[in-house]
Steps between C-alpha positions, in 0.01 A plus 500: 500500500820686321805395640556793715903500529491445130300850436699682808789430308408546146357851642807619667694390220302732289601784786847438435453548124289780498757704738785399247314559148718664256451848468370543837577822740298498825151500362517554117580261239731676214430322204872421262425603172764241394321178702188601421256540194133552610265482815217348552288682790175348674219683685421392865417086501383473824472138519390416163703187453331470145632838362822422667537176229417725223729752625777253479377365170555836316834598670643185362793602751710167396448577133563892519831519748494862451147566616411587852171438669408766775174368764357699744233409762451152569323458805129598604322351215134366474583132501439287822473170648188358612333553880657787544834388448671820418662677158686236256701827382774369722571208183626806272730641725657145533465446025692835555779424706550169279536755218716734634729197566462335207543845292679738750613736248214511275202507800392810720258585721418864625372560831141597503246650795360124607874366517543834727220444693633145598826642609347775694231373647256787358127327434351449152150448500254447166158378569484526861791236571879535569708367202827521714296200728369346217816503342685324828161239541614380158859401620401360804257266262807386308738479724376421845650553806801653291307747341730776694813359386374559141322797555814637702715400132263701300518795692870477436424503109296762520749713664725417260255601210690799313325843463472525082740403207610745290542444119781675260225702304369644817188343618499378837245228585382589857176323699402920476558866528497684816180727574573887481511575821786300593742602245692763700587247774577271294879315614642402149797358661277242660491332144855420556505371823530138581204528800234755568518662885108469641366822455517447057276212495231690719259751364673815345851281492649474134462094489135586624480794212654275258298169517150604630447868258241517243522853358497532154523856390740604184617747736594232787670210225703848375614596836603177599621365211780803492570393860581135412636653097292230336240580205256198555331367788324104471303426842248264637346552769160650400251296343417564184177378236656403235842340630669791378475912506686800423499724829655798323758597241785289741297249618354104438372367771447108444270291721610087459165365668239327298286500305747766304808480674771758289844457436780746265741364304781748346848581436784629705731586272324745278308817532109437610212753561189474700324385221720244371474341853155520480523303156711253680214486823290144434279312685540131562268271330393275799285306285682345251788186516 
């Protein structure tokens, strides 16, 4: 078994960092066009320990002090231990808060829907079970009777997780885009705010709108994109055939599970367009050493 004080601290470590990052304001990383040369953005991993290696093998983040590496969803993955034994997807979350303290300026993590649903309570189920109890079954497996402890630590993380990082050249990289219908209520100020009251984390709320949305119109990524003055949207959060896919004339949306799991690449510092960020899109090679 993990050393569970070991991993309690390393995680709330990680908290501290991740409330302090440079360039932070309540929830949104502002990238410093000075500090910072290119990004390096990941679709959903959710658990995948194997794309998480190669993940780490193309940022080169020791290498490359001026690139940034931006995760999003860990947990809920498809990987679990035997008899029942719960989700292993717990093991990323704990490889990312080593990162994060091992790279605290260079390594992010935006909040996505599953991290939400741990810190709400709200129920995720996919084929017929409840990932949120998977999810804790897998803890308890690793860490025995102090599996609430460490649970307990990584729903500090989570709510620590910013909201999206913003790059100088206007894309913001976002777990997704709010669905039409909740644009008008939308509380904008929220992305400044240091907590969230209640009632924006449950259906309708902005944090909700924000992290669970899966509207893709032009018209939608035009609206909101003038509401948040960006040009460029990267998301996760929908799953996607090919690792990679151009919603619309704003938006990629990258999916970082296997068998095609899709990352982007690109600048900061100069001018891009949707398509050049689609040039940039590429999907890991699992395969090969």
């Amino acid at each position: 078994m993990p050393d569970p004080d070991k991993v309690i601290a390393t995680v709330r470590r990680a908290v501290t960092s991740l409330r302090s990052t440079l360039g932070r304001t309540g929830g949104v990383i502002q990238l410093d066009p000075t500090l910072v040369d290119e990004v390096m953005v990941v679709g959903d991993l959710h658990g995948s320990i194997t794309t998480f290696r190669k993940v780490l093998d193309i940022a080169d983040l020791a290498k490359k002090p001026r690139r940034h590496l931006v995760l999003q969803e860990l947990i809920h993955g498809k990987s679990s231990y035997p008899n029942e034994g719960g989700d292993r997807s717990h093991q990323l979350v704990d490889l990312f808060a080593a990162l994060k303290c091992q790279f605290p300026v260079q390594v992010h993590q935006i909040l996505g829907n599953h991290e939400l649903s741990e810190l709400t309570g709200r129920i995720i189920g996919k084929d017929g079970e409840a990932l949120n109890m998977k999810f804790r079954r897998g803890i308890e497996t690793a860490y025995g009777h102090r599996y609430m402890d460490v649970f307990q630590a990584y729903l500090e993380l989570f709510a620590a997780l910013p909201i999206a990082v913003r790059t100088p050249n206007r894309v913001l990289l976002c777990h997704t885009l709010p669905d039409s219908r909740y644009l008008d209520n939308l509380d904008l100020t929220l992305l400044n705010a240091d907590s969230w009251p209640p009632e924006s984390t449950e259906r309708g709320g902005t944090i909700y709108a924000l992290t669970w949305g899966r509207d893709t119109s032009p018209e939608t990524a035009d609206r909101f994109a003038e509401m948040v003055d960006v040009d460029w949207f990267i998301t996760g959060h929908q799953p996607c055939q090919d690792g990679i896919k151009r919603a619309n004339h704003r938006v990629i949306i990258l999916d970082g599970t296997p068998p095609l799991p899709g990352y982007c690449l690109f600048p900061v510092n100069q001018p891009v367009t949707i398509d050049s960020l689609l040039d940039r899109s590429k999907v890991i090679d699992l395969i090969s050493d």
